[in-house]
Structures are given as C-alpha cells and as structure tokens.
C-alpha positions as CSV (number, residue, x, y, z in Angstrom):
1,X,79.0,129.3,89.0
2,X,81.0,130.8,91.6
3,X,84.8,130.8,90.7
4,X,88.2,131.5,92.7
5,X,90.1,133.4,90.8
6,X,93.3,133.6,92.8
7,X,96.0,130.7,92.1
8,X,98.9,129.4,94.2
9,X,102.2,130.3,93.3
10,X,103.7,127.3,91.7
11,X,100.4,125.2,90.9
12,X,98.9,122.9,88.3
13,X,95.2,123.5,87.4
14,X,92.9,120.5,85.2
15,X,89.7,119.2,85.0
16,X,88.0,116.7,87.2
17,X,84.8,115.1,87.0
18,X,83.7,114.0,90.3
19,X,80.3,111.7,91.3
20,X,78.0,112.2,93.3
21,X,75.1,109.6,94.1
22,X,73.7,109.7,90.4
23,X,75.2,112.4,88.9
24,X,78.6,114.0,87.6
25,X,80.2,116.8,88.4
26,X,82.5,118.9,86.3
27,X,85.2,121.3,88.0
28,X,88.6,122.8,87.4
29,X,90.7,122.0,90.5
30,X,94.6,123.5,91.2
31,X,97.0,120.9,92.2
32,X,99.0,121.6,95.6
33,X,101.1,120.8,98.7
34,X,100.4,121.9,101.4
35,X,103.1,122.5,104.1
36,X,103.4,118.8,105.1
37,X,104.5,117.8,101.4
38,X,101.1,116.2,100.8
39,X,99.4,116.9,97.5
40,X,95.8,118.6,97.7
41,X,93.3,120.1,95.5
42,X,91.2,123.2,95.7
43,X,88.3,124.2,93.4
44,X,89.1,127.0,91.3
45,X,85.7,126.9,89.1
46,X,82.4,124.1,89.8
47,X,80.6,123.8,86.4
48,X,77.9,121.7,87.6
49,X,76.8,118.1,86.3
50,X,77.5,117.2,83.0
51,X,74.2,115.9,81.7
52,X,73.1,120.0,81.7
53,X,76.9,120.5,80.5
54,X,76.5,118.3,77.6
55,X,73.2,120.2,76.4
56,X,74.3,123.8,76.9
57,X,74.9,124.6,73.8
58,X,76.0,128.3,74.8
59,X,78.4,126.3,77.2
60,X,79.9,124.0,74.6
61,X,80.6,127.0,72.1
62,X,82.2,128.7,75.0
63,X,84.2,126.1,75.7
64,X,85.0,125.2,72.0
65,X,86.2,129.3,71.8
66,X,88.5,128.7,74.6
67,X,90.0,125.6,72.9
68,X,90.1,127.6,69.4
69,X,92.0,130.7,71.4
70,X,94.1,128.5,73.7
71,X,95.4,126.4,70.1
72,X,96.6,129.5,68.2
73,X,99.8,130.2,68.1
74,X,101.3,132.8,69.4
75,X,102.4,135.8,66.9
76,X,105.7,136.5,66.9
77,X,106.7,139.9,68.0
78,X,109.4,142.2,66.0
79,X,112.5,142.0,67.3
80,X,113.7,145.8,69.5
C-alpha cells in the first residue's frame, strides 16, 4: 500500500471509493487546483478493494483506532 506522504499547501484530503470493472476501490485523495483554477485530485494512500477491506479485521481495528484517536478531545494545556 504505497502512500504519498507529502501534502499541498492549502489542500483538502477525504475518501473516495472509485470502480473499476467489478470491483471497488478505496483511497484517500487531496483536493487541489492546479494553476488554471481547475480542481484536481491526487492519491495520497490506495487501500485496495473493499471486499478484502471489509474482511481485514486487522484493517477495520486500525481504522476504528484512528477514529477513536481522531474523536478525543484535545487536553487542555496549563496556561504560561
């Protein structure tokens, strides 16, 4: 699962599932314009087809750590 790890300056990343023949395809993509104005998207991270996704249970609890991490909040740090 090769993965760019370098963003744009001033992008938006989500996830897109795209289809191809008979199967799905999972990625996170960054949102962009290039230097004519027109929006684009680049491939940060291609996590394969989601029938595999959907029974990879070591993939699933990854993802549902991520979720649990991402949906804390932050701790408040003493004030200086």
């Amino acid at each position: 699962m090769p993965c760019r790890l370098k963003l744009r300056k001033g992008t938006d990343m989500f996830v897109k599932i795209t289809q191809i023949k008979d199967y799905c395809y999972v990625k996170i993509v960054e949102s962009y314009r290039d230097e004519k104005g027109v929006t684009r998207h680049s491939t940060i991270c291609n996590f394969g087809r989601l029938d595999r996704l959907k029974k990879d249970k070591s993939f699933i609890r990854s993802v549902a750590k991520l979720n649990e991490i991402l949906s804390k909040e932050e701790p408040e740090t003493a004030a200086e």
